[in-house]
N, C-alpha and C positions, 0 to 999 in steps of 0.2 A: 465715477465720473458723473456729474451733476448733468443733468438734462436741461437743453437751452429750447424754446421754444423760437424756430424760426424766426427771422426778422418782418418778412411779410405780412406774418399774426400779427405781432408787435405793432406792425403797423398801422394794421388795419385797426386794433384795438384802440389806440392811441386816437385816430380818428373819431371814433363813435364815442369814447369814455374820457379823452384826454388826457394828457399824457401823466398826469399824475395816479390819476384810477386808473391807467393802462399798465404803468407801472407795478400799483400792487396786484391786481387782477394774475396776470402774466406771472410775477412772482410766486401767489398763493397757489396757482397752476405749476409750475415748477416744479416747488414745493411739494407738492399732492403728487405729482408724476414721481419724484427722487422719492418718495415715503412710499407708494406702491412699486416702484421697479425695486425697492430695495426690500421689503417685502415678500416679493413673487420671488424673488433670487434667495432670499434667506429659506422660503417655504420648498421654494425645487432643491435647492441644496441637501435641506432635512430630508425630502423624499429623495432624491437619490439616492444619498448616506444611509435609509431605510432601504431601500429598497436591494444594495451592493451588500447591506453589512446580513438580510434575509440568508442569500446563500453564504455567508461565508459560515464556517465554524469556529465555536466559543472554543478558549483556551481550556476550558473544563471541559466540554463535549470533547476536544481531540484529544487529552489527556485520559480519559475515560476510554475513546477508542484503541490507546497504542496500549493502556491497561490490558481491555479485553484480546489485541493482536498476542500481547507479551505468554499471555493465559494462554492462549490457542496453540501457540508456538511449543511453550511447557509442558501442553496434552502431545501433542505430538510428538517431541522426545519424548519422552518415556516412554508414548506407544513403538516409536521407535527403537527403541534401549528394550524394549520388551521382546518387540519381534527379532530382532537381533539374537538375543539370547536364547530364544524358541529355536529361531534357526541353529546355531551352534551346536545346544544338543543335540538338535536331532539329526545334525552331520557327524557330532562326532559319535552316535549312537551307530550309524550307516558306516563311518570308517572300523569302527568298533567288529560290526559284522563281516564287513568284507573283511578286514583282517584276520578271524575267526576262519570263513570262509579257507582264506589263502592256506595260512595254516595248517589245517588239516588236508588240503589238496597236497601241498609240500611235503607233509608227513606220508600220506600217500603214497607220492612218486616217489620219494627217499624210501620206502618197507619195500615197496616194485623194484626200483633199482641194486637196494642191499640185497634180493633175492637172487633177482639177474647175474649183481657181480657174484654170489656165493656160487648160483649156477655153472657160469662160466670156470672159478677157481677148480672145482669137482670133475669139470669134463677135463680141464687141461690137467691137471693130476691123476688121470684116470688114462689120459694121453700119454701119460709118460713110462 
């Protein structure tokens, strides 16, 4: 929107310079105002556009960063998939034992009990 210099300037100018040199005066004034407001507007515009696009991030920098996320994630499965598999053996190392364990208690109680019953068969035939 073009800048209009008041009518009372205008007028005043007209008075002193006539209204012909009023008229360029007043125009070249104008003129100089729309070339500086237009200017200052083009020059804030670049400085805000600098100063919003400062924080933002380049499509390389964030490509770069979901690179390095995607890598981080990759370390961690595997350390993952690793500790998993640590773990597994050594539960099934621990079932392994305890089984071991049961076993031989079971073998145990069954040679005690085969004794008992053998016991018991001896005294009731001895009963008889």
């Amino acid at each position: 929107m073009p800048f209009t210099i008041p009518a009372e300037v205008y007028i005043e100018f007209e008075e002193v310079f006539g209204k012909e040199r009023a008229q360029r005066i007043i125009k070249a004034f104008e003129t100089m105002i729309d070339t500086e407001i237009a200017n200052k507007w083009s020059q804030t515009k670049f400085e805000l556009r600098d100063e919003l696009l400062k924080d933002l991030v380049t499509k390389v920098e964030f490509e770069a960063k979901i690179r390095a996320l995607e890598a981080r994630i990759e370390t961690l499965r595997d350390e993952l998939i690793a500790r998993n598999e640590s773990l597994r053996a050594e539960l099934m190392e621990k079932t392994e034992s305890v089984k071991n364990e049961l076993t031989v208690k079971i073998e145990s109680v069954r040679g005690e009990l085969t004794e008992k019953i053998e016991s018991v068969r001896v005294e009731l035939r001895q009963g008889d």
